[in-house]
Each structure stands twice: as structure tokens, then as C-alpha cells.
N, C-alpha and C positions, 0 to 999 in steps of 0.2 A: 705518433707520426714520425718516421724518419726524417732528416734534413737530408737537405735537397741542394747542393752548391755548385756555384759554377767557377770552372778553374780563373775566369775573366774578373771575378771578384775576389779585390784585393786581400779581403781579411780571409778568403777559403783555406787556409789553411789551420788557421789558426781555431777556426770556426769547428775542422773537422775535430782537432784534438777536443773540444768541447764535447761534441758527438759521441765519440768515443770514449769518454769518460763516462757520458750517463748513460746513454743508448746503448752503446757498443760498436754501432754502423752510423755511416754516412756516405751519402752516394754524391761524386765530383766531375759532373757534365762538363762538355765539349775539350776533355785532354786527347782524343784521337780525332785525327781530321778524315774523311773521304776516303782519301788516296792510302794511308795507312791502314784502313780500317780493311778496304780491298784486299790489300799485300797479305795480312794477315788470313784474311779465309782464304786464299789459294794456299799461302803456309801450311796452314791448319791441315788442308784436304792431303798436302803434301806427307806433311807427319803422318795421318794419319794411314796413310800404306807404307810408309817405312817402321812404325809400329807392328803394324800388321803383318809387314815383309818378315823382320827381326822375330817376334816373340810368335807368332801364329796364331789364327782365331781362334784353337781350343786352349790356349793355356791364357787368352784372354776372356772365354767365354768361363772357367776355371775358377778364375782371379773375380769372378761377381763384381765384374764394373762394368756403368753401360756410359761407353762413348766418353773414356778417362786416353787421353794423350801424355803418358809419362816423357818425361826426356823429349819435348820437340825440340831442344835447341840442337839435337842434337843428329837431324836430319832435313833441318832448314835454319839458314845462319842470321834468317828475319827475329826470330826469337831472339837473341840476343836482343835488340835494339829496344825492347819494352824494361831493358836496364841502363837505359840512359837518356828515359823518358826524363825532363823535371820533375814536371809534377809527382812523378811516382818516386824518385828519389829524395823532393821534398818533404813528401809520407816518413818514409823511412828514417830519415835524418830526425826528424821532429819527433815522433812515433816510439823508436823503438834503439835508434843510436847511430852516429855518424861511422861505428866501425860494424855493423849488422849484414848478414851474411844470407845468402837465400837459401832458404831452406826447401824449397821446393816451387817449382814452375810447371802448371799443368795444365795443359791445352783440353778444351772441352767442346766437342759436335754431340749434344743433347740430340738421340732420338726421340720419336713423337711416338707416342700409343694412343690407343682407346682409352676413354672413359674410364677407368677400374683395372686395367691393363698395364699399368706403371710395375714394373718390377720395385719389388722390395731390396734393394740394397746398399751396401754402408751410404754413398751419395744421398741415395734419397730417405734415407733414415736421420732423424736430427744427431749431430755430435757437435764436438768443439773440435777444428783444428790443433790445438793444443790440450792436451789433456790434463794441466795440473794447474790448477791455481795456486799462484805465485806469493798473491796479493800484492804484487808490481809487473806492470808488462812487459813480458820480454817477447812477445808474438802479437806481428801485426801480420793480415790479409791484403791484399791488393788483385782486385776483380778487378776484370776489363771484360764490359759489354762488347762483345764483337757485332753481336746480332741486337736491338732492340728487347731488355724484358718484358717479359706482361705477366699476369699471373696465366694466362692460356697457356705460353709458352715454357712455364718450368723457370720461370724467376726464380732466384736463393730464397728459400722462406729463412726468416729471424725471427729468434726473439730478443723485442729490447730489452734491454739491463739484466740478462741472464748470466752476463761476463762476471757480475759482481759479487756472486756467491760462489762457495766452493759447492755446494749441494749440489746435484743433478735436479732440473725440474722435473715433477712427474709426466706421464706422457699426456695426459689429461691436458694439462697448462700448456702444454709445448704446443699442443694439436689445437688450442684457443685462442692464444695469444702469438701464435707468428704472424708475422707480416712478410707479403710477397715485395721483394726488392725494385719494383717499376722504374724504371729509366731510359734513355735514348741511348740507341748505338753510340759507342766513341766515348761512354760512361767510366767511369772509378769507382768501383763499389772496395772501402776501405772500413775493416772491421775490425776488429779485436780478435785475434784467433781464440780466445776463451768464451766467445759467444757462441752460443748452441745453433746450431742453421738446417739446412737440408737444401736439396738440390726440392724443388717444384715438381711438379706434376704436368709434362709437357704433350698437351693433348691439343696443340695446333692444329698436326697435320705439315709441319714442316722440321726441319733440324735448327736448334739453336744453336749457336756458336759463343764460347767464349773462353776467356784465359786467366787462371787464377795464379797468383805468387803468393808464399809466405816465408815472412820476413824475420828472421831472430835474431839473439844475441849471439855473439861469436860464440862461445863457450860451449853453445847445443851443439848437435849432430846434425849435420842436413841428412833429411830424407833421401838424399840421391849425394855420393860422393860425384862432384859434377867435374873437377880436377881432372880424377882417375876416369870416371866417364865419358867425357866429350876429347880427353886426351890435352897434353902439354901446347902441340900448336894450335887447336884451335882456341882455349884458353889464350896465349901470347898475345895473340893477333886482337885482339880486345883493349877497349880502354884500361887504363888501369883502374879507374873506379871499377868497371865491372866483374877486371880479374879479381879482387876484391868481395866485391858481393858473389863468387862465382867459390870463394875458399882459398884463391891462392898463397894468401896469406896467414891462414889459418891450417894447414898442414900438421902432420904429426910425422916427426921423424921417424924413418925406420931402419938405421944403421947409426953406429956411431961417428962415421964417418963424415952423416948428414946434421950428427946433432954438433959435431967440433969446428962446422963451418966459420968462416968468421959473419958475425951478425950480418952483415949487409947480404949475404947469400944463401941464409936462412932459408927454413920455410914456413916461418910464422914471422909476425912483426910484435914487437913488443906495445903493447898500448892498444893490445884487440881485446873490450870489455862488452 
């Protein structure tokens, strides 16, 4: 059985690291309220035609992903604002390190199929977000229910305590031992990114919606250089924590002109581990 917390209980966080140590997952009820929860599926709908405008529906049909939102922040400025949630920077800070950088943020409108009809691809195939084990975590998850899971709906399937081996499990054990992720809209599903998952089997009859982060140590690569991506001003214009989890600070010179800066105008900070 996964654990079940709500952000209104004082020890929840503390509780999650527990989770995550032996499970891998834990799911952290009522961190979105109503009105945020709103803001975000018009977002979402938002991205997702400016996805569609940008890359076009054969080089996304191409790319074998159904209903994968790369880059929202980056044609609705709502995204940002799921990086200066607490709770979810509480995650982080406790999780994985107060200098931790995101490594990817990706908005999700789960289509609905038939019965037997679910396409086969990486989403709904089990993997780990993170591919290597470490044997110390440098990758955490940070799910946000936008819509209600269920397992009708294409809930994340897990499996508990798969984080803790380097072995891959066979598909046998994967396809027995997952559990469907069940929670209420306005959810935190916060996992281990070396835990083996898959996206569900979403045979509703409607779209689910939601949005996943993952979170690592400076020293990785983000998935999306989001700096050079979203560009200098709309990075600026951000908290500093965010510009932060966002790579500002994490930068790799590329002239010596930017490497002879004096420290303070750098573009990395010293003390990013």
C-alpha cells in the first residue's frame, strides 16, 4: 500500500522521505487549491497548440508520444509558478538538495482509448526516469494531479521498492506487482525517479490531465537546456529561487571572456553540489 499524506499534516514531509526510502512513492493531497487547479488545465490546453503550432503533428506523431507537453513554460508563464509552490520546494530541498535544478517539466492531456487500444509507447511501457543507479539519490519526481487518478483513468502504475535494486525487474513482476497511483485532483505524487512506473491504461472516455517535474543534482544535464530555451528575459523576470531551479546558475561558459568574469558575474555560483 502506498502512503497517503496530506500537506495539512505537520509531520508530511518528513513522512514522505520515509516513503521514499522504502516504497519509492508517496502521494501529498490538497497542495493545489480550485482556482490553481483551473489556471492550469486552460494552461495546459494553451501549450498544448503552441506545441502543436512549433513542432507539428507528424514530427509529434514521429516522436511515439501520446499527449507529452515538452517545454509548457514556455508558451504559458502559469508554469512557472508550480516552482514556487512550498510544498514542492519542500520536496526538493529535503529530497534531493537545496542547490537542485530541474531537470525537466512536462505537461500531460492523457488520451482515452478502448479497452485493448492503449498504444504501446515509452510512457506507457514501465521505465525509471533516471536510468543509473547511484546507490544515493540524486533524482526525485514531483507529479501534480491536475485531473483526479483512478486506475480507469491511466493513473501512474508503480512498483514499490523497485528503486532499490540496480537489476531491472522482469516484465512478469512489473505487470504483478504495480499499483495504480489513486488520488484527488490538487494531488503531489513524489517518487524516486529510479523507481520503475508507466503511465496507466486510460480507458475513461475522457482526457486526463497532469504535470510531472524532475528534480536533480546540479552537476546532471537537464533534459531541456531551459536558460537557452525560454531565453534570458523570461528567465530574469522570475524569482531567484526559480532562476535557480531553472540553471541560471548552473551555466557552462563558452568564451573566455565569460569564463575571466569577476565571480559575482559569472555564470555558475560556486557551492552548486
Amino acid at each position: 500500500m502506498l502512503a497517503s499524506l496530506s500537506v495539512r499534516d505537520p509531520s508530511w514531509l518528513s513522512m514522505v522521505g520515509e516513503a521514499l526510502r522504502d516504497a519509492g512513492c508517496a502521494t501529498v493531497t490538497d497542495v493545489l487549491d480550485a482556482a490553481f487547479l483551473e489556471e492550469t488545465r486552460r494552461a495546459l490546453f494553451r501549450a498544448r497548440e503552441g506545441v502543436l503550432a512549433e513542432v507539428g503533428a507528424a514530427r509529434l506523431a514521429a516522436a511515439g508520444e501520446v499527449g507529452v507537453l515538452r517545454l509548457p513554460m514556455k508558451f504559458d508563464p502559469h508554469f512557472f509558478r508550480f516552482l514556487e509552490l512550498p510544498p514542492l520546494l519542500a520536496v526538493v530541498d529535503a529530497m534531493v538538495g537545496e542547490t537542485a535544478i530541474l531537470h525537466l517539466q512536462n505537461g500531460f492531456i492523457l488520451p482515452s482509448f478502448e479497452p485493448g487500444a492503449v498504444p504501446a509507447v515509452f510512457q506507457t511501457s514501465f521505465h525509471r526516469d533516471f536510468p543509473r543507479h547511484l546507490g544515493a539519490r540524486v533524482s526525485v519526481n514531483a507529479m501534480f494531479a491536475i485531473d483526479a487518478f483512478s486506475a480507469e483513468n491511466g493513473a501512474t502504475l508503480v512498483v514499490p521498492g523497485s528503486h532499490l535494486k540496480d537489476a531491472a525487474p522482469s516484465p512478469a513482476y512489473l505487470q504483478r506487482t504495480a499499483l495504480p497511483v489513486e488520488c484527488p485532483a490538487g494531488s503531489m505524487v513524489v517518487f524516486d525517479s529510479t523507481l520503475w512506473h508507466a503511465a496507466g491504461p486510460n480507458t475513461s472516455g475522457r482526457e486526463r490531465l497532469a504535470i510531472n517535474h524532475q528534480f536533480t543534482r546540479s552537476f546532471l544535464k537537464q533534459q531541456v537546456d531551459y536558460v537557452r530555451a525560454l531565453g534570458e528575459g523570461p528567465v530574469l523576470a522570475q524569482r531567484p529561487r526559480t532562476q535557480q531551479l531553472l540553471g541560471w546558475y548552473t551555466r557552462v561558459v563558452t568564451s573566455l571572456d565569460e569564463y575571466y568574469r569577476p565571480e559575482a558575474d559569472r555564470l555558475y555560483r560556486r557551492g552548486q553540489g
